[in-house]
C-alpha positions in Angstrom: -17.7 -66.5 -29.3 -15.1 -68.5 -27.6 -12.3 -67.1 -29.8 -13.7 -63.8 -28.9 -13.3 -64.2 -24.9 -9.9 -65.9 -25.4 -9.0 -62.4 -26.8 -10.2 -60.4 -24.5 -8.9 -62.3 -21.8 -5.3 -62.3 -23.2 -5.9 -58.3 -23.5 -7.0 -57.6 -20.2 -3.6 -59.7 -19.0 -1.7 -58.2 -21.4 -2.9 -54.7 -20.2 -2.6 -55.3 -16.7 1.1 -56.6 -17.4 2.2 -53.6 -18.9 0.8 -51.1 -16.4 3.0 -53.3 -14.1 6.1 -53.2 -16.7 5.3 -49.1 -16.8 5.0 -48.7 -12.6 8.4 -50.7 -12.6 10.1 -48.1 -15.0 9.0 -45.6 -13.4 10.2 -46.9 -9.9 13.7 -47.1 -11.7 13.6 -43.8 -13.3 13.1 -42.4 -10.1 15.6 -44.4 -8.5 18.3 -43.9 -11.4 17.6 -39.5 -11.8 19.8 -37.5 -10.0 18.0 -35.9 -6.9 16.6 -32.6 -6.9 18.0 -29.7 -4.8 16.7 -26.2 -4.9 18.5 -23.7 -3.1 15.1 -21.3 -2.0 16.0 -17.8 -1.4 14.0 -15.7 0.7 14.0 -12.3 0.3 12.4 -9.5 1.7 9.3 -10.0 1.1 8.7 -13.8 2.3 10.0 -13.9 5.6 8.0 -16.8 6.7 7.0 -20.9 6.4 2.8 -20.1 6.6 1.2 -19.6 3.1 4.0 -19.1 1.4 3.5 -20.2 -2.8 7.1 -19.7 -3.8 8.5 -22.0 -0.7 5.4 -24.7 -1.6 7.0 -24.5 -5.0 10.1 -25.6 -3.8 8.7 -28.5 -1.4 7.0 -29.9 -3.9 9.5 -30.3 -6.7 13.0 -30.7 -4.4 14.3 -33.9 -2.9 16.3 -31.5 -1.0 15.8 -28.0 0.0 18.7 -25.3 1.3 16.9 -22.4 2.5 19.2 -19.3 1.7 19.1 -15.8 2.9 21.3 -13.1 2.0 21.7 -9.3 3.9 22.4 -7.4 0.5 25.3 -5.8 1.0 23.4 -3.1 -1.9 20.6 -2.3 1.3 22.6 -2.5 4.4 24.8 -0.1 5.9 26.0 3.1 6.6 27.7 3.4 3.1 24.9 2.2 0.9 22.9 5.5 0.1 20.0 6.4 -1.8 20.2 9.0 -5.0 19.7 11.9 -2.9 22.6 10.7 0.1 19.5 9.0 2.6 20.6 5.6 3.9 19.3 2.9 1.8 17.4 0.8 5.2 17.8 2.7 8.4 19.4 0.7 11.4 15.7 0.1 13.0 14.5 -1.5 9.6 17.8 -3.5 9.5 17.0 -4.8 13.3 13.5 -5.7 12.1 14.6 -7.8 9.5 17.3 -9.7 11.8 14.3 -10.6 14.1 12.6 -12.1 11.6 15.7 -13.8 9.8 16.3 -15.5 13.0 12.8 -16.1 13.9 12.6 -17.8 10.1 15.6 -19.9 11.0 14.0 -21.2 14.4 10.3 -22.1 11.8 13.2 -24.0 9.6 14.6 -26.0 12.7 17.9 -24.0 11.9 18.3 -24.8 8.5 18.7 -21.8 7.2 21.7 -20.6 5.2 22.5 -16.6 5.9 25.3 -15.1 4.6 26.5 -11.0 4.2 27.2 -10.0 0.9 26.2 -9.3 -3.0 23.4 -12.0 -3.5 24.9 -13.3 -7.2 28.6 -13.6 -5.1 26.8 -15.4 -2.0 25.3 -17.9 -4.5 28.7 -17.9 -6.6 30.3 -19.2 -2.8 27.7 -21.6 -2.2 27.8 -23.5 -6.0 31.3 -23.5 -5.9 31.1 -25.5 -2.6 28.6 -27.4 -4.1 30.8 -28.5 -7.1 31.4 -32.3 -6.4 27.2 -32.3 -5.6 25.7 -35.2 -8.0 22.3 -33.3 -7.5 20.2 -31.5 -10.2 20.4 -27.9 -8.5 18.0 -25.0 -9.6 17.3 -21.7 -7.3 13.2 -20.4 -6.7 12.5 -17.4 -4.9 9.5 -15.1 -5.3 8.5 -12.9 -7.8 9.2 -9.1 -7.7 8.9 -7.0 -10.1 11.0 -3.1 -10.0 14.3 -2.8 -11.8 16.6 -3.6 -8.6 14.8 -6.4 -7.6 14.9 -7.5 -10.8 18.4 -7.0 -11.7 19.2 -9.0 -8.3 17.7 -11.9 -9.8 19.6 -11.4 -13.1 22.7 -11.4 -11.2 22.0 -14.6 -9.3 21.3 -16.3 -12.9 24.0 -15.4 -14.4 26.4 -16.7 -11.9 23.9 -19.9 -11.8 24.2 -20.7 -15.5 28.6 -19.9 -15.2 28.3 -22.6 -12.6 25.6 -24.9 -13.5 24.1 -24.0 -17.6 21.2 -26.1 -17.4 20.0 -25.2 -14.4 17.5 -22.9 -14.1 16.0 -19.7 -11.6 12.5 -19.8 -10.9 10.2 -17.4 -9.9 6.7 -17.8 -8.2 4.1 -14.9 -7.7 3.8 -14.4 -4.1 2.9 -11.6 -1.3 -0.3 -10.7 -2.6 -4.0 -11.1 -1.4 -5.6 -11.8 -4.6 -3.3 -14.5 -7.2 -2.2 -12.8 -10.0 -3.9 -15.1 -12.4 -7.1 -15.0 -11.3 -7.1 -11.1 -11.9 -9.7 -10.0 -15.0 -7.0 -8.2 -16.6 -4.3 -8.9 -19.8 -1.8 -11.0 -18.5 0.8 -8.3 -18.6 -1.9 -6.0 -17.4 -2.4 -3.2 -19.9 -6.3 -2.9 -19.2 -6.3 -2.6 -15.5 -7.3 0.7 -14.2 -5.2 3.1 -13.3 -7.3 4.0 -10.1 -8.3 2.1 -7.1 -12.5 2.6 -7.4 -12.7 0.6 -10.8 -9.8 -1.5 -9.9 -11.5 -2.8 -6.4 -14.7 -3.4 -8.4 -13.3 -4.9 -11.1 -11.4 -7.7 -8.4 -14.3 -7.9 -5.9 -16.9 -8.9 -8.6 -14.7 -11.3 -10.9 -12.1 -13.2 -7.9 -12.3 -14.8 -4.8 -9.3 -14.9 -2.4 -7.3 -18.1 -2.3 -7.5 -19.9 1.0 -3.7 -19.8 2.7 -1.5 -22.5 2.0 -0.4 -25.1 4.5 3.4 -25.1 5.5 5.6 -27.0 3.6 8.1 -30.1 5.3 11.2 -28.6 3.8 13.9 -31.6 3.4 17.5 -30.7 4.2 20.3 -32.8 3.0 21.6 -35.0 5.4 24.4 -33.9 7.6 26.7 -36.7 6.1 25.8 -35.2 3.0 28.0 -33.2 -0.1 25.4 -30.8 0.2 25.1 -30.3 4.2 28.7 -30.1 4.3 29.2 -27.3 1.5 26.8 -25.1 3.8 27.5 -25.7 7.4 29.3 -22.8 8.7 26.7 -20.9 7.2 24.3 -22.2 9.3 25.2 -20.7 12.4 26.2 -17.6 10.9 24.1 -14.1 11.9 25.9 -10.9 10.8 25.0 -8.0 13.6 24.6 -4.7 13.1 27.8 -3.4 13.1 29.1 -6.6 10.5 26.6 -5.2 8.5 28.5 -1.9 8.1 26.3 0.7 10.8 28.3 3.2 13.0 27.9 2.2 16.9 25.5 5.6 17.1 23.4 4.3 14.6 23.1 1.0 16.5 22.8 2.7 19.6 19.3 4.5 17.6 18.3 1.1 16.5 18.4 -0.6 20.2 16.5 2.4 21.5 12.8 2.0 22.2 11.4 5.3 22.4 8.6 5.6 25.3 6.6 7.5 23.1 6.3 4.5 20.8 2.5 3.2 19.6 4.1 0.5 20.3 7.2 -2.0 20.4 7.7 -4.1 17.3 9.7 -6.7 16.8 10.3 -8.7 13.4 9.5 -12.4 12.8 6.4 -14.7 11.8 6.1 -15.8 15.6 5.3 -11.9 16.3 3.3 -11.4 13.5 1.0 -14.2 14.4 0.6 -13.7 17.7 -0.3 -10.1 16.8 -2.6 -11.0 14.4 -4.4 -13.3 17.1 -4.0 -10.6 20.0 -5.9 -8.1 17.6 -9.1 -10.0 16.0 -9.5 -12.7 18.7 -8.2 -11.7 21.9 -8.6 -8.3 21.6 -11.8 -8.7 20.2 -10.7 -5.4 18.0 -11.6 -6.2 14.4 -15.7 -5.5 14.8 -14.1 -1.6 15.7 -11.8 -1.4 13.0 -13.5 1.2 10.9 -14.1 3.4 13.0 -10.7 3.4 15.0 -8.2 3.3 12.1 -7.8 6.6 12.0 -6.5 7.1 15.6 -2.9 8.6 16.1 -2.0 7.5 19.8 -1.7 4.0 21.1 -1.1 0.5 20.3 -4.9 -0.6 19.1 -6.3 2.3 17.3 -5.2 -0.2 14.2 -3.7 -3.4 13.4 -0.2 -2.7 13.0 0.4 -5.1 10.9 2.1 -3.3 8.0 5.7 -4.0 9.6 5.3 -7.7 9.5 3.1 -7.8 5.8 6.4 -5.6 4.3 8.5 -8.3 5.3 6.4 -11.1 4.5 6.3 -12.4 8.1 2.4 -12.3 7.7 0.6 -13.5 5.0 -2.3 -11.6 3.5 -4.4 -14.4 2.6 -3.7 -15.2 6.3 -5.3 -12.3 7.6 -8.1 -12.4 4.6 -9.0 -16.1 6.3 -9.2 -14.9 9.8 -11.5 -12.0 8.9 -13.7 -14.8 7.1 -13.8 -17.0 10.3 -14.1 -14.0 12.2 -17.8 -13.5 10.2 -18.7 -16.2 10.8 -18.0 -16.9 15.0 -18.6 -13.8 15.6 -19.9 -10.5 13.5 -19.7 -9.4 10.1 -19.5 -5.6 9.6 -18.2 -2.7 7.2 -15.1 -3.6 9.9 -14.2 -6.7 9.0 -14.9 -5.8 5.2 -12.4 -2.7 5.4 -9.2 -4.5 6.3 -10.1 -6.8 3.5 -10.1 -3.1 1.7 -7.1 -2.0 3.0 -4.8 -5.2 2.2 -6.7 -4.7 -1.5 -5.2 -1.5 -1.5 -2.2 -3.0 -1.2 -2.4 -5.6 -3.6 -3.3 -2.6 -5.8 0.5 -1.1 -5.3 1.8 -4.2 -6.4 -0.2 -4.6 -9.2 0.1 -1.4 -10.2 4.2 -1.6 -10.3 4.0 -4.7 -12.2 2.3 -2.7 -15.0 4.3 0.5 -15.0 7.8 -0.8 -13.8 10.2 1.6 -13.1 7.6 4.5 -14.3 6.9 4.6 -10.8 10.2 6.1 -9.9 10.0 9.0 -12.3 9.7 12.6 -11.9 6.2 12.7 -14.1 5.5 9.7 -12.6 2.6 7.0 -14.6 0.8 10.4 -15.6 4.1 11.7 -17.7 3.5 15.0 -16.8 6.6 17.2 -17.5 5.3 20.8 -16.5 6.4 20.7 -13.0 8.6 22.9 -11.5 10.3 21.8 -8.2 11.2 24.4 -5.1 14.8 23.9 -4.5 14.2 25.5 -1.7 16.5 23.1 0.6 15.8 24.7 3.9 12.1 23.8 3.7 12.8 20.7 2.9 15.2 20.5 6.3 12.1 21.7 8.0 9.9 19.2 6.6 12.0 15.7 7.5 12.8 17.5 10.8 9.6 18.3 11.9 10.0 22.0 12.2 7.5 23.6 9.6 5.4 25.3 11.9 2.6 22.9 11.3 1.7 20.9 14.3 0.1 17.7 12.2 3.1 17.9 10.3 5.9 18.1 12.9 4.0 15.8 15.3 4.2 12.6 12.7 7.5 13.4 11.2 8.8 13.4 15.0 7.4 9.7 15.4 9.0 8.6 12.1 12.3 9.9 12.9 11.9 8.4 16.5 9.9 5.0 15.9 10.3 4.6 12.4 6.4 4.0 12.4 3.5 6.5 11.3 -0.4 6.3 11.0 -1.9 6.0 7.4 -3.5 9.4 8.2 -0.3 11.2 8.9 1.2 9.8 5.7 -1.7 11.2 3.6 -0.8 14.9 5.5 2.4 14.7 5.7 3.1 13.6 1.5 0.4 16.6 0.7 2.6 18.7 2.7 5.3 18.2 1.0 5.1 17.7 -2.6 1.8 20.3 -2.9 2.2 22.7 -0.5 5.6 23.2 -0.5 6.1 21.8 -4.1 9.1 19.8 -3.1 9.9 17.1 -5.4 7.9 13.6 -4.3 10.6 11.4 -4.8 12.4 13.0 -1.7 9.9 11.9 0.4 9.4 8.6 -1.0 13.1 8.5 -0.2 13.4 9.9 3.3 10.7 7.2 3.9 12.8 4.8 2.5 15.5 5.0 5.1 12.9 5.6 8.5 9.8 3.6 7.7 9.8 0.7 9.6 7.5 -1.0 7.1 8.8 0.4 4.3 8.0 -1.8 1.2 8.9 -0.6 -2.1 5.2 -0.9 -4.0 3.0 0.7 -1.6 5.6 3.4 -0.7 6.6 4.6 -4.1 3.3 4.2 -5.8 1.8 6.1 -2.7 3.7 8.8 -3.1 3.3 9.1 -6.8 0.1 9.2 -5.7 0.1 12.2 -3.4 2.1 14.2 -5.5 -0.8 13.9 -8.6 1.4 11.8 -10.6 -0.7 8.9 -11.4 -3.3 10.5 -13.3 -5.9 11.1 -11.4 -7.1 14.1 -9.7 -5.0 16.3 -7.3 -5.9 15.5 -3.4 -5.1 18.6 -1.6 -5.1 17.9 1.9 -5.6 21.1 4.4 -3.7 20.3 7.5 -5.3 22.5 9.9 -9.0 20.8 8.7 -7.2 17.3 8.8 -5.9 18.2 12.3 -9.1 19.2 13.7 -11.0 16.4 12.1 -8.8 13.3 13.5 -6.9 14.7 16.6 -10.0 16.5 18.4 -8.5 17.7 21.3 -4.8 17.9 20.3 -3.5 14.5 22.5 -1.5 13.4 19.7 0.3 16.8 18.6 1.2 17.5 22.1 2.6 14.1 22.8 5.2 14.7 19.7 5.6 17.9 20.3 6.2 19.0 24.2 6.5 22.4 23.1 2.9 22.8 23.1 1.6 21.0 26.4 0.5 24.1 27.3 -1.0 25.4 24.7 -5.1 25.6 24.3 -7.0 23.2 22.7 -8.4 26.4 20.3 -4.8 26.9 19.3 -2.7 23.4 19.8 -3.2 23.3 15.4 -3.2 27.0 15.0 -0.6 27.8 17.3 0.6 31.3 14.9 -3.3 32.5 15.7 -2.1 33.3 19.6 -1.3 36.7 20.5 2.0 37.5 22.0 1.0 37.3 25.9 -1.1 33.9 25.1 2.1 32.5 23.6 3.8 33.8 27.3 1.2 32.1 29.3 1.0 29.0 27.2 5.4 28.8 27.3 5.6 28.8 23.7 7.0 31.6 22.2 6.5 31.4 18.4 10.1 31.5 16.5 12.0 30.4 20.1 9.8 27.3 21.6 8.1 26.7 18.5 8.8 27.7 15.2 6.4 29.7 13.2 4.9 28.1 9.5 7.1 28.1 7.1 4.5 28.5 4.5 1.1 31.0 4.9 -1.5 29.1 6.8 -4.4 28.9 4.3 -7.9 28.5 4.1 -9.7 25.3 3.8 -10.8 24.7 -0.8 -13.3 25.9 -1.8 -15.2 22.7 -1.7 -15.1 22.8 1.8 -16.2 26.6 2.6 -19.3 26.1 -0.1 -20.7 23.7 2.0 -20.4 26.0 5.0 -20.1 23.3 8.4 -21.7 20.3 6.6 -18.1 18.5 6.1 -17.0 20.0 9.4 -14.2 22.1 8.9 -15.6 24.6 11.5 -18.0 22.5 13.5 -17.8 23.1 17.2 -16.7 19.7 18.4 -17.3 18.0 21.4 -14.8 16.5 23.9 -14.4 13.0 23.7 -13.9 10.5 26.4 -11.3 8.5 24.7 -8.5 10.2 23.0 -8.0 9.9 19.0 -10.5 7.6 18.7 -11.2 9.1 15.6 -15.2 8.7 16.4 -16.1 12.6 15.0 -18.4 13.9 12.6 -16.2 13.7 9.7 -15.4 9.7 10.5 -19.5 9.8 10.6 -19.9 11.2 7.5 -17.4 8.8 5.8 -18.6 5.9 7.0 -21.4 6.9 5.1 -19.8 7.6 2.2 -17.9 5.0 1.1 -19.6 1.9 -0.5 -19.3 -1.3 1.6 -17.5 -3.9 -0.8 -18.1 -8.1 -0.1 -14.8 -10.5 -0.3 -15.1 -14.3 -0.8 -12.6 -16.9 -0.1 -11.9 -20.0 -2.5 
């Protein structure tokens, strides 16, 4: 018995001795590694320190942190042009996203390295200034997942491993609502639907939505540092628009805040935030949401948050959270459920692009249809992007793009229909005319939207009647004849039929058809068939009544489809 204690007593010594001897070592290991830096580039889709995964990554496995970002000299600029000759990012976009690159560099207490040029030749400058560093370098940024995004990347590691070939580029999932792991799909996502319905059920039943994640303390080197001094110049460096290759009368467009405007954006995470707060809390406008969101006029008909979620200056997750603690201070409604339903939408896009690729981008689109037969009809197509078809809806949100750079989810449903079904113009020209004006243009949702609405995806073919539409959602014709002066004197029977007024009515209303105004470019039709079967039930002819408030989109065909659609639940982690 006593030779037994002896031995555990010289055990429990000897055990407690070698954790010490193994704390020690690890003391000195950490002392004797090289430090970690990681050079995190944002990009466009992460313009922000709030719940932001990839930058957490970074934090939490860097000594050191240089916060990079670079203006692609492949997006910005007068000389950078689509396939079809659009400008790759419009002047507006181009502001936005030097807001919010300089409002990111004010979250980073100014440590943020921003540079003009090819990203893999930005990050070929910096190594090469960073060649007497005794630090373990590596580069993170955030996942994305199309072919140029991808080939970006590529680049960037390429000229990574030519100046560093053990280190490596990291990428971490980000900009969605719901994490790409917790989905209830393949990991490469072959079974996910192809549709939104099963997809949204699918998500809602099986994952909850991860809570946002705190902001990192990012660690720049020290200004006596190698590293600090290998970056300094860059940052203070801020191209404007003219460095960054736009003609003084596209800047002049991009400086110019149209009156007519919903309302004024500018980029950043501090606007994002205190929009997002302005809108649920202060505005008290999230319990309305539902029934407003499919307004045309004004500042608070929606969130307008889209701008700031394309850039990544708000976080979904973020706005998922406040929605929760909005249920629970103040009301829980099919409201405060539909933006969760919106930003799933979104998330859908995403998804959806990671599963298909490049697919996205073809002609047959996901479907692979290959019976189409484009107009070539070029003049239409002028008419369409002008805002000269004839068709008030039409010309009315194509006028506010061109202007703004900013139109309603309504007007993009009409305005795609438009063209790629009534006018059977080739999607992909609107996906890229939208590519150049949308303010919150963000490759997923645009492209795989428009595939979309041009039947590509598989699913069935929504027509949508533009004269029914117009009736439905602008009542008494505010919106139309604030885009379209032409017709601020024309009826309220003919504002969307203006081709049904005799000749003297056109006189007394000052728009001459073909001189004022121009007349439809296609034969105005009559609503499907779906519709005139069911006679005034869906309210294509129902006589409506004036409403107090314009566009609030409170009419019997928002009635009807708030009770039609299926409320869905969300829950947070």
């Amino acid at each position: 018995m006593v030779r037994l204690m002896i031995s555990l007593l010289l055990f429990a010594g000897s055990n407690r001795f070698s954790k010490r001897i193994v704390r020690a070592m690890s003391v000195s290991s950490a002392a004797t590694r090289p430090q970690r830096l990681i050079l995190h580039w944002f990009r466009h889709g992460d313009l922000r320190v709030h719940d932001n995964p990839a930058l957490v990554h970074s934090c939490k496995q860097a000594d050191h942190i240089i916060p990079v970002f670079c203006f692609d000299s492949n997006i910005f600029g007068d000389s950078v042009k689509t396939p079809s000759g659009s400008l790759k990012c419009g002047p507006r976009r181009a502001k936005f996203v030097l807001e919010s690159v300089t409002d990111l560099r004010k979250q980073l207490k100014g440590s943020l390295v921003v540079a003009h040029g090819r990203p893999d030749l930005v990050f070929g400058s910096i190594l090469t200034e960073l060649k007497d560093s005794k630090m373990e370098i590596s580069i993170v940024c955030q996942e994305e997942v199309l072919k140029e995004e991808r080939d970006a990347v590529q680049a960037v590691q390429s000229v990574l491993k030519l100046h560093r070939p053990r280190a490596k580029l990291q990428q971490i999932w980000g900009s969605t609502m719901y994490e790409l792991t917790d989905l209830p799909f393949d990991e490469n996502l072959s079974n996910m639907p192809d549709t939104f319905t099963p997809f949204r059920n699918k998500v809602e039943k099986a994952c909850k939505i991860p809570k946002p994640l705190p902001t990192p303390k990012v660690h720049f080197p020290l200004t006596d540092s190698v590293e600090y001094k290998a970056v300094f110049e860059k940052l203070s460096y801020l191209p404007t628009l003219t460095d960054l290759g736009y003609t003084a009368e596209q800047v002049e467009e991009a400086n110019h805040d149209d009156p007519r405007a919903v309302m004024a954006f500018c980029g950043g995470e501090s606007a994002a935030l205190a929009r997002l707060k302005e809108y649920v809390w202060d505005k008290d406008l999230l319990k309305d949401y539902f029934d407003t969101r499919n307004g045309m006029l004004g500042a608070d008909y929606s969130s307008k948050f889209s701008p700031w979620l394309a850039h990544g200056c708000l976080s979904a997750r973020r706005i998922a959270m406040e929605c929760h603690d909005y249920e629970q201070q103040r009301v829980a409604n099919k409201s405060t459920y539909w933006m969760i339903f919106e930003l799933l939408w979104r998330d859908f896009c995403k998804f959806f692009a990671r599963k298909y690729g490049d697919v996205v981008f073809y002609p047959g689109g996901t479907a692979g249809k290959t019976d189409y037969k484009w107009s070539t009809y070029e003049n239409n197509f002028d008419a369409w992007k002008d805002g000269k078809t004839g068709y008030p809806l039409v010309d009315a949100n194509m006028r506010e793009l061109r202007a703004t750079g900013f139109m309603s989810n309504r007007g993009r449903q009409n305005v795609a229909s438009y063209l790629s079904i009534d006018l059977n113009y080739d999607w992909r020209r609107g996906g890229d005319f939208f590519e150049t004006y949308l303010l919150d243009y963000d490759v997923y949702s645009n492209w795989v939207n428009w595939c979309g609405a041009a039947g590509m995806m598989g699913g069935r073919l929504n027509r949508f009647n533009i004269v029914k539409q117009s009736k439905d959602y602008d009542v008494n014709g505010d919106y139309v004849r604030h885009w379209l002066p032409e017709l601020k004197d024309v009826p309220k029977q003919f504002v969307h039929e203006p081709w049904k007024m005799t000749q003297f009515q056109q006189m007394e209303s000052n728009c001459l058809l073909g001189v004022a105004y121009p007349n439809p470019i296609t034969k105005p039709s009559l609503p499907p068939d779906s519709y005139q079967s069911q006679g005034k039930s869906k309210g294509g002819d129902r006589k409506q009544t004036r409403s107090t408030k314009p566009n609030t989109g409170r009419n019997p065909h928002q009635r009807y489809e708030m009770k039609s659609v299926r409320q869905g639940r969300f829950d947070m982690k």
